[in-house]
C-alpha positions as CSV (number, residue, x, y, z in Angstrom):
1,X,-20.3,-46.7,21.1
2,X,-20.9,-43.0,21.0
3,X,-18.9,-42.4,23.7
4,X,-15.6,-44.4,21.9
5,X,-16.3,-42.0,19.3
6,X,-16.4,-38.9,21.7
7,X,-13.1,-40.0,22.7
8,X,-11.6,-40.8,19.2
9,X,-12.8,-37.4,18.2
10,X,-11.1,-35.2,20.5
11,X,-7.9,-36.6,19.4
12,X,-8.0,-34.4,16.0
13,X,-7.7,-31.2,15.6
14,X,-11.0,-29.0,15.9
15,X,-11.8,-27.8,12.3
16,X,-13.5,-24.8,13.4
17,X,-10.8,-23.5,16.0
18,X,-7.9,-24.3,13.3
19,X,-9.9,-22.0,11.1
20,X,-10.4,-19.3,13.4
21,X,-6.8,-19.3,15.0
22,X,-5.4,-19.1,11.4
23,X,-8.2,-16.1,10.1
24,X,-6.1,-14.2,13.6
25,X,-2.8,-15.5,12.5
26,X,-3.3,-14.2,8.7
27,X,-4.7,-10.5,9.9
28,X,-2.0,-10.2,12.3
29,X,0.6,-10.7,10.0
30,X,-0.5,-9.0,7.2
31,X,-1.3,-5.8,8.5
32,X,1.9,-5.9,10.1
33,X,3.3,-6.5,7.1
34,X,1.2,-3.6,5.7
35,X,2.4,-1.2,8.3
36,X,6.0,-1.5,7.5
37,X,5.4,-1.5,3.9
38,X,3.4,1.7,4.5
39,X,6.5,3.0,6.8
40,X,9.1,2.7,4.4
41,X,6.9,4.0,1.5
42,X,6.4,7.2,3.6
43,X,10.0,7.0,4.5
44,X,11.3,6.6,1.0
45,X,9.4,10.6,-0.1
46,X,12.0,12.8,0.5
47,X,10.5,17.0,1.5
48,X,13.0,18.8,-1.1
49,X,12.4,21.5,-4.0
50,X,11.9,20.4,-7.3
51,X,10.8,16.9,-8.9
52,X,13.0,13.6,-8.0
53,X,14.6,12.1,-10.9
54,X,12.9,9.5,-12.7
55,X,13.4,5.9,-11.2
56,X,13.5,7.6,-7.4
57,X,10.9,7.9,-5.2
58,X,9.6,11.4,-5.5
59,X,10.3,14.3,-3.4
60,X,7.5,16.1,-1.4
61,X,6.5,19.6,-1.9
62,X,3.2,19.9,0.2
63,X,3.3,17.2,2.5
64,X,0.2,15.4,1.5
65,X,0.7,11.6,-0.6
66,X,3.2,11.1,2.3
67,X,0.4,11.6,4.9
68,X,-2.1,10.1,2.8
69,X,-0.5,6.4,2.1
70,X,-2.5,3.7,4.1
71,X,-2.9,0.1,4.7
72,X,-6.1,-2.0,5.2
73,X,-6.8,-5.9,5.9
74,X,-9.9,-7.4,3.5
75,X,-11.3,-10.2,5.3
76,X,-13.0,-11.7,2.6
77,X,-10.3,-11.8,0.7
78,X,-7.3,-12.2,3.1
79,X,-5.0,-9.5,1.7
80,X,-3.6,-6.3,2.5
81,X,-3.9,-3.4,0.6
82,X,-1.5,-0.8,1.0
83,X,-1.1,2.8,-1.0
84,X,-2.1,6.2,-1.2
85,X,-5.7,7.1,-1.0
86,X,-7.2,9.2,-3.5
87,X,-7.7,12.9,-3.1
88,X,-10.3,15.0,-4.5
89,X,-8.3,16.7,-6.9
90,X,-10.3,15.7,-10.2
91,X,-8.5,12.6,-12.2
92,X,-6.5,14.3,-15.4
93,X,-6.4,11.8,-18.5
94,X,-7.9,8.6,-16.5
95,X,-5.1,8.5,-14.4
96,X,-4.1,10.2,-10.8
97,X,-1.5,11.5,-9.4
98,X,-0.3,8.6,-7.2
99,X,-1.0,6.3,-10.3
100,X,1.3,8.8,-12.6
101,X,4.2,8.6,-10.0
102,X,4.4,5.1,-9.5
103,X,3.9,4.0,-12.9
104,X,4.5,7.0,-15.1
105,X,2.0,8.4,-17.6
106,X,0.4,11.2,-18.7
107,X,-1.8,13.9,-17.0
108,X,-2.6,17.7,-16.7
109,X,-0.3,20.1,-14.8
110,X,-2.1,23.5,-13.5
111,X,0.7,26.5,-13.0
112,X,0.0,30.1,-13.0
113,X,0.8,32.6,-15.7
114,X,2.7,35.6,-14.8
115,X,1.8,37.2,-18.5
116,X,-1.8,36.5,-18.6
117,X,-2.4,36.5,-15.0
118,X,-4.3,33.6,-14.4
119,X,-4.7,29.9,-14.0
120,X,-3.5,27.3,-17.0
121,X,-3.1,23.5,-17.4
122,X,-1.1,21.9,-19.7
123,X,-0.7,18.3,-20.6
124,X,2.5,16.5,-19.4
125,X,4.2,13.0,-20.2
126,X,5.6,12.0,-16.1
127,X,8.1,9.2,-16.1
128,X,7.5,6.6,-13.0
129,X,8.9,7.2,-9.9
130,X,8.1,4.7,-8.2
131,X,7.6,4.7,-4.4
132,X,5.2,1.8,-3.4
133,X,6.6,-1.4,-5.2
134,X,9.8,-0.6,-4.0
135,X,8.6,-0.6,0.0
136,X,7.1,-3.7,-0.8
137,X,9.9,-5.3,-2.4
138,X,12.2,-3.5,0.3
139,X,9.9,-5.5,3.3
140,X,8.9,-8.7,1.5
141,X,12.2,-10.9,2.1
142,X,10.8,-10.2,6.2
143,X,7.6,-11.7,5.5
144,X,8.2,-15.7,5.8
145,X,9.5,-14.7,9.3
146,X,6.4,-13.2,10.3
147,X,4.3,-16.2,9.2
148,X,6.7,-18.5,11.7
149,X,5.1,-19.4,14.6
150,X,1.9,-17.1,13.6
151,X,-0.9,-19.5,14.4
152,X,-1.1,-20.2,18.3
């Protein structure tokens, strides 16, 4: 009898195995998916003078939210995050810098003053421009045809 069983058994699909192959399948794609998100993000910041205008991605003076926008697979969850990491520049009104330009907000602009000679900060209203949903929505059409034939 057992051994009827044994054979009965092997006929379905191994619970465990299905489990495992589709854990591989689901990091695979989606930190592919998170690298070309990340890709066009970084693409889409433009090095130019001055700010972008609002609605547009925004330009880059220094170099360093293009070079600091990542992507990471959470296993326990099985999502990707992907965005720019946060620098130690001190938050300005609860919000940062990558926050303000994606969504728009306030926060605290430091400039230098000819007159006085020294250092001042200033409150300023930033409208969005966004750079992060629009990668995502740029890449997100691709993503059913990563998922096809994923699990092997």
């Amino acid at each position: 009898m057992a051994d009827g069983l044994m054979k009965i058994k092997s006929l379905f699909f191994d619970r465990a195995g299905v489990i495992k192959k589709v854990d591989v399948a689901t990091r695979r794609v989606l930190s592919r998916f998170g690298a070309f998100v990340r890709t066009t993000a970084k693409h889409s910041i433009r090095k130019k003078k001055g700010p972008s205008q609002p609605g547009s991605p925004p330009h880059s003076h220094v170099g360093l939210l293009k070079k600091f926008i990542f992507f990471g697979y959470e296993p326990t969850a099985k999502n990707v995050v992907i965005g720019p990491t946060l620098l130690s520049r001190k938050k300005s009104g609860g919000n940062t810098i990558p926050e303000v330009l994606e969504y728009g907000g306030r926060t605290e602009r430091t400039f230098w003053d000819d007159t006085e000679k020294k250092r001042k900060s200033k409150k300023v209203t930033i409208q969005s421009r966004p750079f992060m949903h629009p990668a995502m929505d740029k890449e997100l059409p691709k993503l059913p045809a990563m998922w096809k034939n994923s699990v092997k």
